[in-house]
N, C-alpha and C positions, 0 to 999 in steps of 0.2 A: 378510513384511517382508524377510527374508533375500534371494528374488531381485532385490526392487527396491534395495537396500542394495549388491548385488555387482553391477548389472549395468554393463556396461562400453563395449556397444553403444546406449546409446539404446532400445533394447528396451521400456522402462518412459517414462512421462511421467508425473509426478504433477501434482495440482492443487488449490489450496487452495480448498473452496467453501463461500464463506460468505455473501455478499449475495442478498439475495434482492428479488423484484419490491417487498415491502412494509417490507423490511427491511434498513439499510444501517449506517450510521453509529449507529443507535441501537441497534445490539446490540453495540454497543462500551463502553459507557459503565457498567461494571462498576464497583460501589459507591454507585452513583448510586439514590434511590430509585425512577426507572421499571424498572430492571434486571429487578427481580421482579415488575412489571406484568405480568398474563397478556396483554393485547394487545402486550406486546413481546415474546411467544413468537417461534419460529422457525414459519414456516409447512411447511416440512420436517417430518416430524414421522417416528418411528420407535418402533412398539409390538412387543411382545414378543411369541412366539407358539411355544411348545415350545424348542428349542434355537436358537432364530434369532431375529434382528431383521427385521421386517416395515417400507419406508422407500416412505413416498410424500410427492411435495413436486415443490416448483421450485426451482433455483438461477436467478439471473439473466444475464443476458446479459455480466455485469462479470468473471465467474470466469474466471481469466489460465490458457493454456489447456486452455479451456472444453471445445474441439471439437475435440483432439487427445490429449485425456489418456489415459491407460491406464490409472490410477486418482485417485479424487479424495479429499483428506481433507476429509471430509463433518460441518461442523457442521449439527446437526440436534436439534430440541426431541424432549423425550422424558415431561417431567412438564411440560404446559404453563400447570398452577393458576401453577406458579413463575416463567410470564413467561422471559426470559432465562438465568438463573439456574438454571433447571429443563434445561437443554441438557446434551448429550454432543458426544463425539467418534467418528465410524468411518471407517474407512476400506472404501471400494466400491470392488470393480473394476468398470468402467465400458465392461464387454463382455458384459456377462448380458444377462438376460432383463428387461425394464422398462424398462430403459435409453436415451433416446432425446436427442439433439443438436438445439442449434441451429443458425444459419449463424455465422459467425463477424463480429463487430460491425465495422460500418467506419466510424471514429474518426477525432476532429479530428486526436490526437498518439498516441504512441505505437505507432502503426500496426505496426510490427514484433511488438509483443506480441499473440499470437494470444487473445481473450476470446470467451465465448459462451456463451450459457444452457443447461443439462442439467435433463433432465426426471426425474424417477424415479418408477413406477408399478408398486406394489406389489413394488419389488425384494426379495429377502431375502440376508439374510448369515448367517453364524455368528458366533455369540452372542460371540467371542474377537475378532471385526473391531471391536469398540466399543472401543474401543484408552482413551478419556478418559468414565470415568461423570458422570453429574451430581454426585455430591459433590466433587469436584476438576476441575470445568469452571469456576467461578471464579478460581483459581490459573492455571490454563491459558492462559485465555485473556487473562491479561492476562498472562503471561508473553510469550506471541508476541505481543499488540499492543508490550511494552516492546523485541522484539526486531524488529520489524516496522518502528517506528518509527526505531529506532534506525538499520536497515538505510537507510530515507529519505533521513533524514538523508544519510548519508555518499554514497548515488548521488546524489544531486542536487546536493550539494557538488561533485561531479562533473560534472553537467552544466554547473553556474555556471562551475565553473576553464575548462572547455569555450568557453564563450559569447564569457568573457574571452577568451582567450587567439586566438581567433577576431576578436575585434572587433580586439586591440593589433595582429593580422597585417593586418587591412585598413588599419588607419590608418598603421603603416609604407609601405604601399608605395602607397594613393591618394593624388594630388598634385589640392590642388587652391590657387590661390593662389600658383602658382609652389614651393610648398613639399608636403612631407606632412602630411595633414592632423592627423597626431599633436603639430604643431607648435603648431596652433592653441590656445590656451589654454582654451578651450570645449572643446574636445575632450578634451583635459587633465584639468579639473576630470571629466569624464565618466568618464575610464578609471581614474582615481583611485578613482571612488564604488565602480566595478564591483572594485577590487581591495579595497576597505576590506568588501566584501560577502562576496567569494569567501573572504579568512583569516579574517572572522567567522567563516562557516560553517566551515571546516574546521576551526578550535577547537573549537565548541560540540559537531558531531557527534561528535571525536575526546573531547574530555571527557566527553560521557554513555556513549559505550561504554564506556569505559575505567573510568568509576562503577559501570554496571551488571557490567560482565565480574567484579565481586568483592564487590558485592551481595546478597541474598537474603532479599524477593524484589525483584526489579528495581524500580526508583524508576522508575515510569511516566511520570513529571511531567516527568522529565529528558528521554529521550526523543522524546515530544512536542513536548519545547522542539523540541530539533533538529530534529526533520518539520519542523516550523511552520516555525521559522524559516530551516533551509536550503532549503526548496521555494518559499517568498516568493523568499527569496535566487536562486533559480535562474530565478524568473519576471522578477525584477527586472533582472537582471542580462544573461537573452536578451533580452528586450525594450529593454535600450538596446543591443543586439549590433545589435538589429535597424536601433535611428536611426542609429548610426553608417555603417551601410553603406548610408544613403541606401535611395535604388528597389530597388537590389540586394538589400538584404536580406528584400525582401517575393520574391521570385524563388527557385517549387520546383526546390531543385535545390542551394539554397544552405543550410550546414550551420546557420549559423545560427535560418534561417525553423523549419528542425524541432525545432534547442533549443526554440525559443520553443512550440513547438505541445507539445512534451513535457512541458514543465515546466509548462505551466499544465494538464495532466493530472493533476500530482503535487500540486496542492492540493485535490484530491477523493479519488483514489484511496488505498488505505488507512484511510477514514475523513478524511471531509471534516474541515479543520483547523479550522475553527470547530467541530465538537462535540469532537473531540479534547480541544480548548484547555478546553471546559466540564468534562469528565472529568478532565481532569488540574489544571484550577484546584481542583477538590474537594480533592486530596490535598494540594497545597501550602495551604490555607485550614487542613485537619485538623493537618498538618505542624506548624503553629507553635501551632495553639489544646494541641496534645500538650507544646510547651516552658511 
Protein backbone atom coordinates (compact mmCIF):
# COMPACT_ATOMS: atom_id res chain seq x y z
CA UNK A 1 0.00 0.00 0.00
CA UNK A 2 2.90 2.30 0.94
CA UNK A 3 4.06 2.55 -2.91
CA UNK A 4 0.76 3.34 -4.22
CA UNK A 5 -0.05 5.89 -1.07
CA UNK A 6 3.58 7.94 -2.08
CA UNK A 7 3.51 7.59 -5.62
CA UNK A 8 3.81 11.04 -7.20
CA UNK A 9 4.22 10.10 -10.94
CA UNK A 10 1.01 8.24 -12.03
CA UNK A 11 3.08 5.20 -11.65
CA UNK A 12 -0.05 3.37 -9.90
CA UNK A 13 -3.86 3.52 -11.16
CA UNK A 14 -6.30 1.99 -8.83
CA UNK A 15 -9.83 0.77 -9.43
CA UNK A 16 -12.76 0.00 -7.57
CA UNK A 17 -14.27 -3.34 -8.95
CA UNK A 18 -17.40 -4.22 -7.94
CA UNK A 19 -20.19 -4.72 -10.56
CA UNK A 20 -20.43 -7.54 -12.19
CA UNK A 21 -22.11 -9.23 -15.50
CA UNK A 22 -25.10 -10.69 -12.81
CA UNK A 23 -24.51 -8.39 -10.19
CA UNK A 24 -25.00 -4.48 -9.95
CA UNK A 25 -27.20 -2.42 -7.80
CA UNK A 26 -28.25 -5.39 -5.87
CA UNK A 27 -25.24 -5.74 -4.05
CA UNK A 28 -25.78 -2.66 -2.67
CA UNK A 29 -28.65 -2.99 -0.72
CA UNK A 30 -26.97 -3.91 2.62
CA UNK A 31 -29.61 -4.50 5.51
CA UNK A 32 -32.10 -5.44 3.26
CA UNK A 33 -33.27 -9.16 3.63
CA UNK A 34 -31.96 -10.40 -0.10
CA UNK A 35 -28.34 -9.05 1.15
CA UNK A 36 -27.93 -12.66 2.64
CA UNK A 37 -29.54 -14.41 -0.24
CA UNK A 38 -26.96 -16.87 -1.65
CA UNK A 39 -28.12 -15.99 -5.25
CA UNK A 40 -27.07 -12.41 -4.34
CA UNK A 41 -23.37 -13.85 -3.85
CA UNK A 42 -20.62 -12.22 -5.85
CA UNK A 43 -19.82 -14.30 -8.73
CA UNK A 44 -16.13 -13.41 -8.07
CA UNK A 45 -15.43 -15.76 -5.68
CA UNK A 46 -11.88 -16.15 -3.58
CA UNK A 47 -11.08 -19.58 -1.76
CA UNK A 48 -8.28 -20.00 0.62
CA UNK A 49 -5.35 -22.33 -0.17
CA UNK A 50 -2.11 -22.43 2.30
CA UNK A 51 -0.95 -18.91 2.79
CA UNK A 52 -2.81 -17.29 -0.15
CA UNK A 53 -6.12 -16.38 -1.59
CA UNK A 54 -7.05 -18.32 -4.83
CA UNK A 55 -9.65 -15.50 -7.03
CA UNK A 56 -11.47 -16.43 -10.13
CA UNK A 57 -14.48 -14.40 -11.40
CA UNK A 58 -15.45 -11.49 -13.75
CA UNK A 59 -15.80 -7.91 -13.06
CA UNK A 60 -17.92 -6.16 -15.58
CA UNK A 61 -17.35 -3.89 -18.31
CA UNK A 62 -18.82 -0.85 -15.78
CA UNK A 63 -15.44 -0.89 -13.49
CA UNK A 64 -14.02 3.02 -13.99
CA UNK A 65 -10.62 2.26 -15.08
CA UNK A 66 -11.20 -1.02 -15.90
CA UNK A 67 -8.39 -1.37 -18.72
CA UNK A 68 -5.83 0.89 -17.43
CA UNK A 69 -5.46 0.00 -13.69
CA UNK A 70 -2.43 -1.11 -12.10
CA UNK A 71 -4.46 -2.42 -9.31
CA UNK A 72 -7.98 -2.95 -8.42
CA UNK A 73 -9.74 -2.92 -5.08
CA UNK A 74 -11.54 -6.17 -5.69
CA UNK A 75 -14.97 -6.96 -4.07
CA UNK A 76 -15.26 -10.56 -4.18
CA UNK A 77 -17.69 -13.43 -2.28
CA UNK A 78 -15.75 -15.56 -0.12
CA UNK A 79 -18.51 -17.63 2.09
CA UNK A 80 -21.17 -17.52 -0.63
CA UNK A 81 -24.07 -19.87 1.77
CA UNK A 82 -24.21 -15.75 3.05
CA UNK A 83 -25.17 -14.26 -0.25
CA UNK A 84 -23.75 -10.61 -0.10
CA UNK A 85 -23.07 -10.46 3.25
CA UNK A 86 -20.70 -13.27 3.02
CA UNK A 87 -18.10 -10.94 0.79
CA UNK A 88 -14.56 -9.39 1.50
CA UNK A 89 -12.27 -6.89 0.36
CA UNK A 90 -8.48 -7.37 -1.62
CA UNK A 91 -6.72 -5.80 -3.31
CA UNK A 92 -5.03 -7.33 -6.77
CA UNK A 93 -2.38 -6.18 -8.58
CA UNK A 94 -3.54 -6.44 -11.86
CA UNK A 95 -0.21 -7.37 -13.81
CA UNK A 96 0.24 -11.21 -12.67
CA UNK A 97 -0.48 -14.15 -13.94
CA UNK A 98 -4.60 -14.61 -14.69
CA UNK A 99 -5.05 -11.54 -15.25
CA UNK A 100 -6.84 -10.61 -18.42
CA UNK A 101 -8.58 -7.07 -19.82
CA UNK A 102 -11.38 -6.01 -21.71
CA UNK A 103 -11.58 -3.24 -24.48
CA UNK A 104 -12.52 -0.26 -22.98
CA UNK A 105 -16.63 0.43 -23.11
CA UNK A 106 -17.75 3.21 -25.74
CA UNK A 107 -20.57 5.05 -23.89
CA UNK A 108 -23.46 7.27 -24.41
CA UNK A 109 -21.72 9.94 -21.60
CA UNK A 110 -19.15 10.10 -19.73
CA UNK A 111 -16.86 9.08 -22.46
CA UNK A 112 -13.71 10.46 -20.75
CA UNK A 113 -14.06 8.11 -17.90
CA UNK A 114 -12.00 5.04 -19.06
CA UNK A 115 -14.53 1.64 -17.81
CA UNK A 116 -14.03 -2.09 -18.91
CA UNK A 117 -14.46 -5.56 -17.76
CA UNK A 118 -11.21 -7.54 -16.01
CA UNK A 119 -11.20 -11.14 -15.98
CA UNK A 120 -9.46 -13.19 -13.22
CA UNK A 121 -8.42 -16.84 -13.63
CA UNK A 122 -7.16 -18.49 -10.82
CA UNK A 123 -5.10 -15.38 -9.81
CA UNK A 124 -3.54 -15.74 -6.23
CA UNK A 125 -2.44 -13.17 -3.53
CA UNK A 126 -1.17 -13.20 -0.05
CA UNK A 127 -3.19 -13.92 2.41
CA UNK A 128 -2.52 -9.88 4.02
CA UNK A 129 -3.88 -8.41 0.30
CA UNK A 130 -7.56 -9.21 1.81
CA UNK A 131 -7.36 -5.88 3.33
CA UNK A 132 -11.69 -6.19 4.54
CA UNK A 133 -12.82 -9.97 5.90
CA UNK A 134 -16.31 -10.85 5.75
CA UNK A 135 -17.05 -10.00 9.40
CA UNK A 136 -16.56 -6.16 8.66
CA UNK A 137 -17.68 -6.26 4.90
CA UNK A 138 -21.08 -5.00 5.99
CA UNK A 139 -19.70 -1.70 7.82
CA UNK A 140 -17.58 -1.41 4.81
CA UNK A 141 -19.47 -1.19 2.42
CA UNK A 142 -21.89 0.91 3.40
CA UNK A 143 -19.49 3.23 4.62
CA UNK A 144 -18.25 3.81 0.90
CA UNK A 145 -21.60 3.61 -0.61
CA UNK A 146 -22.44 6.56 2.35
CA UNK A 147 -19.21 8.15 0.89
CA UNK A 148 -19.67 7.30 -2.66
CA UNK A 149 -22.93 8.72 -2.68
CA UNK A 150 -22.30 11.60 -0.91
CA UNK A 151 -19.25 12.26 -3.40
CA UNK A 152 -22.47 12.20 -6.30
CA UNK A 153 -24.04 14.28 -5.01
CA UNK A 154 -21.59 17.25 -4.81
CA UNK A 155 -20.04 16.28 -8.75
CA UNK A 156 -23.18 16.65 -10.26
CA UNK A 157 -24.15 19.67 -8.26
CA UNK A 158 -21.53 20.49 -10.27
CA UNK A 159 -22.39 19.62 -13.41
CA UNK A 160 -26.00 21.34 -12.85
CA UNK A 161 -24.25 24.92 -11.77
CA UNK A 162 -22.46 23.81 -15.22
CA UNK A 163 -25.40 23.50 -17.50
CA UNK A 164 -26.88 26.56 -15.71
CA UNK A 165 -24.46 28.77 -15.99
CA UNK A 166 -23.94 27.51 -19.83
CA UNK A 167 -27.64 28.14 -20.75
CA UNK A 168 -27.76 32.17 -18.67
CA UNK A 169 -24.31 32.58 -21.21
CA UNK A 170 -26.44 31.55 -24.32
CA UNK A 171 -29.34 33.52 -23.46
CA UNK A 172 -27.42 36.79 -22.81
CA UNK A 173 -25.99 37.11 -25.99
CA UNK A 174 -28.80 35.07 -28.56
CA UNK A 175 -31.03 37.79 -29.93
CA UNK A 176 -33.91 36.80 -31.10
CA UNK A 177 -37.09 39.18 -31.40
CA UNK A 178 -34.88 42.17 -31.69
CA UNK A 179 -33.91 41.57 -28.12
CA UNK A 180 -31.93 38.74 -26.09
CA UNK A 181 -33.56 36.01 -25.56
CA UNK A 182 -33.12 36.14 -21.72
CA UNK A 183 -35.50 38.90 -22.11
CA UNK A 184 -38.25 36.69 -23.00
CA UNK A 185 -40.35 35.93 -20.01
CA UNK A 186 -40.57 32.16 -21.16
CA UNK A 187 -37.17 31.92 -21.03
CA UNK A 188 -37.14 33.67 -17.63
CA UNK A 189 -39.52 31.38 -15.96
CA UNK A 190 -36.87 28.62 -17.45
CA UNK A 191 -33.64 29.99 -15.98
CA UNK A 192 -35.34 30.65 -12.85
CA UNK A 193 -36.45 26.60 -12.57
CA UNK A 194 -32.74 25.70 -13.54
CA UNK A 195 -31.39 27.98 -10.66
CA UNK A 196 -34.04 27.04 -7.97
CA UNK A 197 -32.52 23.40 -8.94
CA UNK A 198 -28.81 24.09 -8.91
CA UNK A 199 -28.93 25.78 -4.83
CA UNK A 200 -31.30 22.80 -4.17
CA UNK A 201 -28.73 20.80 -4.89
CA UNK A 202 -25.84 22.51 -3.61
CA UNK A 203 -27.72 22.60 -0.09
CA UNK A 204 -28.72 19.22 0.19
CA UNK A 205 -25.24 17.61 -1.13
CA UNK A 206 -23.29 20.31 1.34
CA UNK A 207 -25.74 19.19 4.29
CA UNK A 208 -25.34 15.33 4.04
CA UNK A 209 -21.58 15.79 3.92
CA UNK A 210 -21.28 17.85 6.52
CA UNK A 211 -23.92 15.32 8.67
CA UNK A 212 -21.94 12.48 7.85
CA UNK A 213 -18.21 14.14 8.05
CA UNK A 214 -19.28 13.90 12.14
CA UNK A 215 -21.32 10.90 12.11
CA UNK A 216 -20.54 7.33 12.96
CA UNK A 217 -21.67 5.27 11.16
CA UNK A 218 -22.53 7.42 8.18
CA UNK A 219 -26.52 7.96 7.86
CA UNK A 220 -26.68 6.34 4.41
CA UNK A 221 -30.26 7.68 3.77
CA UNK A 222 -28.68 11.19 3.72
CA UNK A 223 -26.63 10.60 1.13
CA UNK A 224 -28.57 8.97 -1.08
CA UNK A 225 -30.98 11.81 -0.81
CA UNK A 226 -28.31 13.81 -2.44
CA UNK A 227 -27.21 11.18 -5.29
CA UNK A 228 -30.82 11.11 -6.05
CA UNK A 229 -31.64 14.15 -5.92
CA UNK A 230 -28.66 16.13 -7.40
CA UNK A 231 -28.16 13.63 -10.39
CA UNK A 232 -32.22 14.21 -11.39
CA UNK A 233 -31.08 17.76 -10.64
CA UNK A 234 -28.11 17.67 -13.11
CA UNK A 235 -30.37 15.62 -15.71
CA UNK A 236 -33.01 18.29 -15.39
CA UNK A 237 -31.24 21.02 -15.52
CA UNK A 238 -28.74 19.96 -18.86
CA UNK A 239 -31.75 19.05 -20.55
CA UNK A 240 -33.41 22.50 -20.41
CA UNK A 241 -29.53 23.83 -21.20
CA UNK A 242 -30.16 21.88 -23.98
CA UNK A 243 -34.14 23.68 -25.14
CA UNK A 244 -32.68 26.75 -24.49
CA UNK A 245 -30.01 26.77 -27.09
CA UNK A 246 -32.38 25.65 -29.53
CA UNK A 247 -30.65 23.11 -32.72
CA UNK A 248 -27.44 24.16 -31.15
CA UNK A 249 -27.59 22.44 -28.39
CA UNK A 250 -28.16 19.00 -29.91
CA UNK A 251 -24.60 20.02 -31.75
CA UNK A 252 -21.25 17.57 -30.73
CA UNK A 253 -19.07 19.91 -30.00
CA UNK A 254 -21.23 21.96 -27.67
CA UNK A 255 -20.58 21.90 -23.90
CA UNK A 256 -23.91 21.61 -23.03
CA UNK A 257 -25.00 18.38 -25.49
CA UNK A 258 -22.17 16.48 -23.15
CA UNK A 259 -23.63 17.68 -19.71
CA UNK A 260 -26.64 16.28 -20.72
CA UNK A 261 -25.17 12.85 -21.97
CA UNK A 262 -23.16 12.77 -18.64
CA UNK A 263 -25.63 13.44 -16.27
CA UNK A 264 -28.11 11.10 -17.44
CA UNK A 265 -25.14 8.54 -16.78
CA UNK A 266 -25.16 9.55 -13.18
CA UNK A 267 -28.59 8.03 -12.50
CA UNK A 268 -27.23 4.44 -13.09
CA UNK A 269 -23.86 4.71 -12.21
CA UNK A 270 -23.04 4.13 -8.46
CA UNK A 271 -25.99 2.13 -8.11
CA UNK A 272 -28.96 2.88 -10.01
CA UNK A 273 -31.13 5.61 -7.94
CA UNK A 274 -34.30 3.61 -7.84
CA UNK A 275 -32.64 0.59 -5.66
CA UNK A 276 -30.65 3.17 -3.82
CA UNK A 277 -33.85 5.01 -2.91
CA UNK A 278 -35.32 1.36 -1.81
CA UNK A 279 -32.09 0.76 0.54
CA UNK A 280 -32.17 3.77 2.01
CA UNK A 281 -36.00 4.22 2.36
CA UNK A 282 -35.36 1.00 4.80
CA UNK A 283 -33.44 3.07 7.17
CA UNK A 284 -35.57 6.11 7.33
CA UNK A 285 -38.84 3.63 7.86
CA UNK A 286 -36.49 1.92 10.77
CA UNK A 287 -35.30 5.56 11.87
CA UNK A 288 -38.68 6.69 13.16
CA UNK A 289 -40.36 3.06 14.09
CA UNK A 290 -36.79 3.33 16.74
CA UNK A 291 -38.53 7.00 18.01
Amino acid sequence: MRPFAEDRDARYIGCWAITEPRHGSDSLLVGDPQFSRPETAFDLYAREQGEEWVISGQKSAWVSNGTIATHALTFLGVDRSRGASGSAVAIIPLDGPGVTRGKPLDKLGQRALNQGEIFFDEVRIPKHYMLVPTEAYPFIIESVLAGANAGMGAIFTGVARAAFEEALSYTLGRVQGGVPICEHQAVQLKLMDMFIGVEAARQLSRAAMAYNAQTVPPALQYSVASKVFCTQAAFTVSSDAIQLHGGMGLAKGMLVEKLFRDARASMIEDGTNEVLSLGAARRVIDSYNCN
